[in-house]
C-alpha positions, -999 to +999 in steps of 0.1 A: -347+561-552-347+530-528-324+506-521-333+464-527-336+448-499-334+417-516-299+427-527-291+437-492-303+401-478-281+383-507-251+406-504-249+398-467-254+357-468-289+363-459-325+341-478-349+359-494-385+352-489-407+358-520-448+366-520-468+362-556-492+385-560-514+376-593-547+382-586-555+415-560-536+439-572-548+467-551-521+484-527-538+481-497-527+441-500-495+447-510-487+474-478-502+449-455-477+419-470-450+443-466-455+453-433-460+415-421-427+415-429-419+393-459-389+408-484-406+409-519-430+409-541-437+385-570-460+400-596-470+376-622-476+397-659-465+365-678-499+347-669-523+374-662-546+395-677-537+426-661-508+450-678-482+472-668-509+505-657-508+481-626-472+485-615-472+517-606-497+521-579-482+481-566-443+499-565-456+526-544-472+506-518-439+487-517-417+520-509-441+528-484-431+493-467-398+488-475-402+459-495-390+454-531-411+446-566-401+418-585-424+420-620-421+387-640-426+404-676-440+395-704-409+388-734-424+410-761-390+429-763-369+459-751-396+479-738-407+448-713-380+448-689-375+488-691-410+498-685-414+475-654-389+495-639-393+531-649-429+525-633-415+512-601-399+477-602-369+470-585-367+436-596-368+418-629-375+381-635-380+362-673-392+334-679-383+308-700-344+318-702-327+292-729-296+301-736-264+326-723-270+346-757-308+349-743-295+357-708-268+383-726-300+400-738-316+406-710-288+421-691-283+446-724-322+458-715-320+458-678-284+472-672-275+511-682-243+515-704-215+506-698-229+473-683-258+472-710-277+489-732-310+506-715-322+535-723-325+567-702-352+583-693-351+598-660-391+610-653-402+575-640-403+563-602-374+546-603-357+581-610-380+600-580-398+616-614-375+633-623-361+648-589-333+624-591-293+634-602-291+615-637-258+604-636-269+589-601-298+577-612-277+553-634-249+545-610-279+535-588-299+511-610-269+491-617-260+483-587-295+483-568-320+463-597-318+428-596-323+411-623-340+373-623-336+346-650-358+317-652-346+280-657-374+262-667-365+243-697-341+212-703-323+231-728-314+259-706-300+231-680-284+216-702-268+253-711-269+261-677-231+267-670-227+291-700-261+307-690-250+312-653-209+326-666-230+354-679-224+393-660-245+411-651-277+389-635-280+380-604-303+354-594-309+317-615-348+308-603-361+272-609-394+270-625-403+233-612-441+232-627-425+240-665-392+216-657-408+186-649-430+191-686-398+197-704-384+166-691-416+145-701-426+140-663-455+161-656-455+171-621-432+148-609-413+170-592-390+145-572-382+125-599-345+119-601-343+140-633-352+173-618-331+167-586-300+163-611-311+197-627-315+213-594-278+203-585-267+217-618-281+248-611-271+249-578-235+240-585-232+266-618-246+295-594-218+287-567-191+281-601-202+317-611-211+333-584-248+339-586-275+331-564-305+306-572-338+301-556-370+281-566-406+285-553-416+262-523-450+253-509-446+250-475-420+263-446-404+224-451-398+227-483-384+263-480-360+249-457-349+221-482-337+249-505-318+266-481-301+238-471-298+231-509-279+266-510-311+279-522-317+320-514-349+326-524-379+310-523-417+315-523-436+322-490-474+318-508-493+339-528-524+354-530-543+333-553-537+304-533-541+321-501-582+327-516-589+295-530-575+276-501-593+298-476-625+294-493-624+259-491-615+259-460-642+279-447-665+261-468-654+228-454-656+242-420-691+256-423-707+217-435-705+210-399-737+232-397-769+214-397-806+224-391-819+209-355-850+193-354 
């Protein structure tokens, strides 16, 4: 069993800094983003077509580095959350959390009794397989899995202070692209409707203590969250890394010309 590191960062005032991986999932990527030095990794089932035979072979090249496994699941029910991290997850984040009876949920299938409702198995990776003390597998996935809600709706701002009063999460994570649709401006991502949710997030998280982060594009923007009270963010990802790189280098190479 491993500790989070992205617990260990929060617990001690510390950001964390978050890397999506959505597109190579083979381990040799996620060991080398782990030993660069970054704290987690982001990996994106909601929107892709590959499924949970992917998470095991992802967790163990993140044990091998140190680093923690955040799976974003896909809400199909109990088995999403447990699954994810009997294979190897650390980390937990839904999408698309409405309401505190919605966030109550969650922390029933991520949380063994008496703080929720999971089920026990005990022969996964999160349990060493099996080599693990049961009663201490338990004691430690409650107090080392972090689990991640997703504010991206206006009806789960406008519900944010009941959402965030809920036990037993830990982190509140904008979802700016989704946000600025709900609020009927597309992309707009200054507009003075999403800065007002972002302070109401920002404020219920500190009322309740939880922490909140949001994704970020650049190392400015980054630091506009931590000075927000933000403490976790988005360092990149892997799909963007290859499309930008490719234009770039294809860019680049136009400067080549045949000499007459």
């Amino acid at each position: 069993m491993v500790k989070s590191r992205v617990l260990q960062k929060l617990r001690t005032g510390e950001f964390v800094q978050a890397v999506g991986v959505s597109r190579v999932t083979d381990p040799w990527l996620i060991e080398v983003i782990g030993k660069t030095g970054f704290d987690v990794i982001w990996f994106d089932l909601e929107h892709r077509s590959f499924g949970y035979d992917k998470i095991d072979p992802v967790s163990l090249a993140c044990r091998a580095t140190g680093i923690d496994l955040m799976v974003r699941i896909r809400k199909h029910g109990y088995d999403s959350p447990m699954r994810a991290l009997e294979f190897g997850a650390n980390g937990i984040m839904v999408p698309h959390c409405r309401s505190a009876a919605e966030a109550r949920q969650w922390v029933e299938w991520v949380r063994f009794p008496p703080a929720g409702r999971r089920g026990l198995d005990g022969a996964g990776a999160d349990a060493d397989w099996g080599l693990a003390d049961a009663r201490e597998h338990i004691r430690h996935a409650n107090e080392e899995v972090f689990l991640v809600l997703q504010i991206e709706d206006r009806e789960a701002v406008e519900a944010i202070d009941e959402i965030a009063a809920v036990p037993g999460f830990d982190v509140l994570f904008v979802g700016p692209g989704d946000l600025t649709l709900s609020y009927g401006v597309p992309l707009e991502f200054n507009h003075p409707l999403i800065e007002e949710a972002y302070d109401r997030v920002a404020n219920a998280a500190a009322k309740h203590g939880k922490w909140w982060g949001t994704t970020s594009g650049s190392p400015e923007a980054a630091q506009q969250v931590v000075d927000r009270g933000g403490r976790m963010f988005t360092a990149g990802g892997d799909h963007g890394w290859l499309i930008g790189g490719l234009k770039r280098s294809f860019e680049a190479f136009q400067a080549v010309k045949i000499r007459k």
